[in-house]
N, C-alpha and C positions, 0 to 999 in steps of 0.2 A: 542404558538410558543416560543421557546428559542431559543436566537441567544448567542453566546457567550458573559460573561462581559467584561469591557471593559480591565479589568486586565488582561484578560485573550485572547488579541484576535486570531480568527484561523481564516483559510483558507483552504477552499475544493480545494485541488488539483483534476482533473480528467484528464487523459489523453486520446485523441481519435483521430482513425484512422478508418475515413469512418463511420463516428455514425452518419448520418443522417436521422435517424427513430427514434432515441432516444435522442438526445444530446439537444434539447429544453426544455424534457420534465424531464431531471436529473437534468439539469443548476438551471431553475427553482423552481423545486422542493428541492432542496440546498441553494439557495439561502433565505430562507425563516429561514435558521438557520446559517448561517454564507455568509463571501464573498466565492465568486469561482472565482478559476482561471482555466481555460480550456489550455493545450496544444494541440495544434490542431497539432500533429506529420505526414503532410505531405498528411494532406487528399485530395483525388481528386475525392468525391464527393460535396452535398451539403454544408456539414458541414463549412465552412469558413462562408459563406453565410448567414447559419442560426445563426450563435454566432454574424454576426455584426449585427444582429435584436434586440439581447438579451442587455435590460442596465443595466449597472452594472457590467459585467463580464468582468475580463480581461481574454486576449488572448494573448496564446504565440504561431508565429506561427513556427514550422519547416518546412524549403524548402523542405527535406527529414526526409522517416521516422526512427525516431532513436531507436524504440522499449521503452519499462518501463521506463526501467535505464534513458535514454537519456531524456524523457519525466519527470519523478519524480523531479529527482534530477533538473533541467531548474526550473520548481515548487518550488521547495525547495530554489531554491536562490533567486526568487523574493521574498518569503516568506519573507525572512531575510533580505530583501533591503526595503522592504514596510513594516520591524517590526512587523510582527506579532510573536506570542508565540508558537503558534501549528500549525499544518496542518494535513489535513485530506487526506488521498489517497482514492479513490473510482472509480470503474469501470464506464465506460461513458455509456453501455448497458443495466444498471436498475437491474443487478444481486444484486447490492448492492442499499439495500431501503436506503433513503434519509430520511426517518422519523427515523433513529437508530441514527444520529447526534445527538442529545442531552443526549444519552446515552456515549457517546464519550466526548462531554464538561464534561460533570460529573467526568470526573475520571484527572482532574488537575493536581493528584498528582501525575501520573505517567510518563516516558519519553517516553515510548510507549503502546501503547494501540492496541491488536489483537482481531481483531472483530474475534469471533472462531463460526465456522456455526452448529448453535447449530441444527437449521431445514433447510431441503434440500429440497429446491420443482424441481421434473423432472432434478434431474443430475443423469446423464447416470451411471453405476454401475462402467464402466472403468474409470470414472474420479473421484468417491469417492474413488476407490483403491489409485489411484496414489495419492491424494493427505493423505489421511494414512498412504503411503510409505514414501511420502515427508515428513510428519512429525515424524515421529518414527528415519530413518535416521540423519533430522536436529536435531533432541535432544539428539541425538550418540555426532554429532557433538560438541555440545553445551557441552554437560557433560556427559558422561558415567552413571555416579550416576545420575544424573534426570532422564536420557532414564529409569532406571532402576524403578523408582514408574510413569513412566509415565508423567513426561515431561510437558510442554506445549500442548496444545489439538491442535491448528489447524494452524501450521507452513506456510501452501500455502498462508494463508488468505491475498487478498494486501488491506482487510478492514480495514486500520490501522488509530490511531493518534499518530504524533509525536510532540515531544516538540521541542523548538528551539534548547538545550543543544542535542536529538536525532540527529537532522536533520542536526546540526552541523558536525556532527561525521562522516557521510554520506558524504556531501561536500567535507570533509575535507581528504576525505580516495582514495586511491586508489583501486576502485573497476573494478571488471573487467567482474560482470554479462551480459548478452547481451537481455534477453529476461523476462521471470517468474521466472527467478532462479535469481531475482536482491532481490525477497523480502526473498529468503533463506539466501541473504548474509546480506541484510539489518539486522536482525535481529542477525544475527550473532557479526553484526559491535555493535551494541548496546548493547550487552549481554554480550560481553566481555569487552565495557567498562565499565563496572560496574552500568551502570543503572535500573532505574526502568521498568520494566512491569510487564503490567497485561493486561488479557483477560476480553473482556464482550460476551454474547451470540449474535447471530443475526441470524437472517433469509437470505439464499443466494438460490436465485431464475436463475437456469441455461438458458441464452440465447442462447445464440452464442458461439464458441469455434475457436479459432486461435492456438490451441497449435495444434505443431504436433512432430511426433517421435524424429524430429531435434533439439526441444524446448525439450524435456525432455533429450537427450544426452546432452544438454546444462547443464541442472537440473543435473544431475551425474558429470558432471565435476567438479560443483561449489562444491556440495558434498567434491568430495576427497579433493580439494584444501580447503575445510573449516576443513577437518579433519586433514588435513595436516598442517594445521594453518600457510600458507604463508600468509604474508604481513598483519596479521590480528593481533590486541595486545591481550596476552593475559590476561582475568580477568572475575569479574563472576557479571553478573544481579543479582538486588533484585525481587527476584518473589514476587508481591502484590497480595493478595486477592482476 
């Protein structure tokens, strides 16, 4: 087991709405390489119920649910009120394994970190399209010249780690995603300030799905207004290794 050092501390953000078939068995399983913080965004199943069983894990609850955006970022500023250095984003449904976290602490030196889905177990063919499209698009966005040798590999991914100088930037910005299209802008907000990233491979295993047509018209808005480059500064990422 590797948990992070202490120079180094993270925190597994997870956000969940209605994970009560999963949400013990992520917590858990997370917990055994870093702390978690669970947003509980509004659940009204078991889920409340089952994280006050779990010790150790804080809980943030929302009365309503605020979707990604609302949920991360909540995440992201206990982060910084409880000092830690990094944080981890990760799906509450188990699509994202909990054993690729110390492949995450490994890379320090970067400010963000995209877990890019090197293997795909049972995702539907309609949902590796879109997120291809997602990514070919975002790296239009991002640079013209990257789109053109091929960019960053896997833009949807919300398998990320941020650094606190990331996470900052995030806080600090006025974003305005509502749903999946928070991690096209995240990434955007980062890249143009001139920070670091880098991808590592992972394994993402398809559960459940909540997107729907209205979430990806969301996803094309964020699009033009990132190509349009409102409210965003402009500047360029170090792409790391």
């Amino acid at each position: 087991m590797s948990r992070a050092p202490e120079s180094h501390r993270c925190l597994v953000i997870i956000p969940a709405y209605n994970e009560e078939q999963t949400i013990e068995k992520v917590v858990r399983s997370a917990q055994r390489f870093a702390d978690v913080c669970v947003v509980d965004d509004g659940s009204k199943d078991a889920t409340p119920q089952i994280l006050a069983q779990i010790p150790g894990v804080h809980v943030i609850r929302h009365a309503k649910n605020t979707h990604i955006p609302g949920a991360i970022l909540d995440g992201m500023r206990y982060a910084h009120q409880a000092g830690y250095d990094f944080c981890i984003t990760m799906d509450a449904g188990f699509s994202h394994d909990p054993e690729a976290i110390p492949q995450f602490l490994q890379c320090a030196d970067a400010d963000l970190v995209i877990g890019y889905r090197e293997k795909k177990v049972e995702v539907p063919f309609y949902r590796k399209l879109l997120s291809w499209v997602g990514t070919v698009l975002v790296n239009f966005a991002l640079s013209p010249r990257m789109a053109a040798w091929g960019g960053l590999r896997d833009l949807t991914s919300g398998y990320r780690m941020y650094s606190r100088k990331a996470s900052s930037v995030l806080i600090g910005s006025k974003m305005m995603s509502r749903s999946f299209d928070f991690h096209l802008e995240a990434v955007t907000y980062v890249y143009r300030a001139g920070l670091r990233i880098r991808e590592i491979p992972i394994t993402y295993v398809f559960s459940n799905s909540s997107l729907r047509w209205k979430v990806v018209g969301h996803a094309f808005e964020t699009w033009l207004r990132l190509c349009l480059r409102r409210n965003i500064p402009s500047g360029t990422a170090l792409i790391l290794p």
